[in-house]
Structures are given as structure tokens and as C-alpha cells.
N, C-alpha and C positions, 0 to 999 in steps of 0.2 A: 247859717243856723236859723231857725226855725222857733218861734215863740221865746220863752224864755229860761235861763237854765239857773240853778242850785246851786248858793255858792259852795256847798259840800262837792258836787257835780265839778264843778271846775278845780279847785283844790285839790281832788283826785286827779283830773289830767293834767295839770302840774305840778304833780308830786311833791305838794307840801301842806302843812296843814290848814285848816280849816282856819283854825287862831291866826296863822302867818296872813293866810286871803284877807282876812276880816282886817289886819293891821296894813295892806297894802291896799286895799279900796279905800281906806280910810284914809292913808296919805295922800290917796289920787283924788279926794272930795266926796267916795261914793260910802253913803251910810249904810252901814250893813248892821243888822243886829244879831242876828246869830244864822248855824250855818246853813238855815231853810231858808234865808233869803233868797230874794230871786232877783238873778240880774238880767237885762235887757242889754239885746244884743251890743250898743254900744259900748257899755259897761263893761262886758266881758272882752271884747276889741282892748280897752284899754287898759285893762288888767293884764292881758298877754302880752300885750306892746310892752309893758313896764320888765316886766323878767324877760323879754327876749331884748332888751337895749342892755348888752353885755350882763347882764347880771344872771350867775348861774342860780339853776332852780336847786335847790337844797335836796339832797339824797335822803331821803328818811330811813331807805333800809338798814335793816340792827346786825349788828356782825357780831358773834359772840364775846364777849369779856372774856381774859383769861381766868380767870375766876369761876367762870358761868362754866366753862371749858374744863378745867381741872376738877371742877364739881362731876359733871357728869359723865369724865372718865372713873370717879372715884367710884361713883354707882355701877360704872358696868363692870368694876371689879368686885363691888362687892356680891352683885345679881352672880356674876361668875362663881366666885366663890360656896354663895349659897347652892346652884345647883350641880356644882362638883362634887 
């Protein structure tokens, strides 16, 4: 890797958030203050080392609630209804 990268920038390829990166540099000594910080290559070596020593990277994808779910069957009934 080549100059230096975002802690947003890294937190995207390991698919967790920005808040999580900033609380896991922080355990590893590296100060970050928010997610425009910029890490230097080391940095970011050790921040990957840390979630790939067994520790899975956390899934942020949203799967719908049943709730969220039954809602927006309830809509396409009613859209139905209306242009029936």
C-alpha cells in the first residue's frame, strides 16, 4: 500500500463501522480522532492483524424485521386494493 489511508477507507474493507475501527486502534495504542484520520501503513498492518487473529469481522448487513416485513406486505395490499 502506497501513502496513506482513511480510517473510513479501512472500516469499509472491513466491514465494520467507523466507531468499532476508532475503538480498536484505540485498544492497539493508535489515536484516532475521527473517521478522516489517516493511518500510515503500519497502522493499518496492525489493525487487520487484530480482526484476522480469530476474531470475526462483524456483518453490518440489515435483514428486514418481521415487523418492517408485515408492514410492507400490508402496503402492497393496500396499493392493491386501491387500484383494483
Amino acid at each position: 500500500m502506497l501513502g496513506k489511508m482513511k480510517a473510513y477507507e479501512l472500516a469499509k474493507e472491513l466491514k465494520i463501522t467507523s466507531k468499532d475501527l476508532i475503538e480498536r486502534a484505540k485498544k492497539l495504542g493508535i489515536e484516532l480522532s475521527s473517521h478522516l484520520s489517516s493511518l500510515e501503513d503500519d497502522q493499518v498492518s496492525k489493525i487487520k492483524k487484530s480482526y484476522s487473529n480469530g476474531e470475526k469481522v462483524k456483518d453490518n448487513s440489515k435483514k428486514p424485521s418481521k415487523e418492517n416485513t408485515k408492514a410492507k406486505e400490508k402496503c402492497i395490499n393496500i396499493e392493491a386494493n386501491i387500484l383494483n
